[in-house]
N, C-alpha and C positions, 0 to 999 in steps of 0.2 A: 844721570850721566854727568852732569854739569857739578853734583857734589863729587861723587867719584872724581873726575879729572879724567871720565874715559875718552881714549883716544881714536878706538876702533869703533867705525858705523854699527849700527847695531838695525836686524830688522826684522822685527816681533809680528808676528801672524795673530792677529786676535779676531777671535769667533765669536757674533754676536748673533743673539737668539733673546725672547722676553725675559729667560732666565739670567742672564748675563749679570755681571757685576756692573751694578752701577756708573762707576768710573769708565768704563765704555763707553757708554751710551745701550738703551735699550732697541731692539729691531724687532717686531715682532713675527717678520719674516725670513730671520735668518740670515746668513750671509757670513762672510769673514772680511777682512781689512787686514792689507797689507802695507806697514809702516817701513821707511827708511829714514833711520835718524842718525845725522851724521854733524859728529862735532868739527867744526871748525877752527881752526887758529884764530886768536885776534888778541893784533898788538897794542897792548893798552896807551891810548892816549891821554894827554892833556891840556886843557885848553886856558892862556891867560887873556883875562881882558884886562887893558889898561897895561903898560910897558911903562912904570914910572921906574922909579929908584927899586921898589921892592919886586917891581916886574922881570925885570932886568934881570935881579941875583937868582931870583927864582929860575929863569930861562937857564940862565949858565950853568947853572947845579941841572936840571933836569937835561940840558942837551948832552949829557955824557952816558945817560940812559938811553935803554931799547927801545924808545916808545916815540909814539906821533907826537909832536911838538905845537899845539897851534898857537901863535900869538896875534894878541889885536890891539891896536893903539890907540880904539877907544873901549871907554866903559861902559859896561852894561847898567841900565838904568832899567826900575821897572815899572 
């Protein structure tokens, strides 16, 4: 779903038994499973540490974009 770009839930009934396709999961008693998969929106962020000179230009440029903005005025150390 996430290569496609699908946008509609999707919700696939899968029947599991010893014989089953692996990727299942095996049951040896049977049974089925009912999935609901459902894409979500999400607004791509991004995050500066450190607001120096090169922080700053970077903000500017990126706050005209659609996206979460997060800044921080210190650096990240590791």
């Amino acid at each position: 779903m996430i290569a496609a770009g699908a946008g509609a839930p999707e919700a696939p009934d899968i029947a599991l038994s010893d014989k089953a396709p692996f990727q299942y999961g095996v049951q040896c008693c049977g049974g089925e499973v009912a999935l609901l998969l459902e894409p979500l929106p999400v607004v791509p962020s991004v995050a500066i540490f450190g607001i120096g000179h090169v922080g700053v230009e970077l903000a500017r440029v990126l706050a005209r974009h659609d996206l979460e903005l997060h800044l921080s005025t210190r650096a990240r150390t590791s």
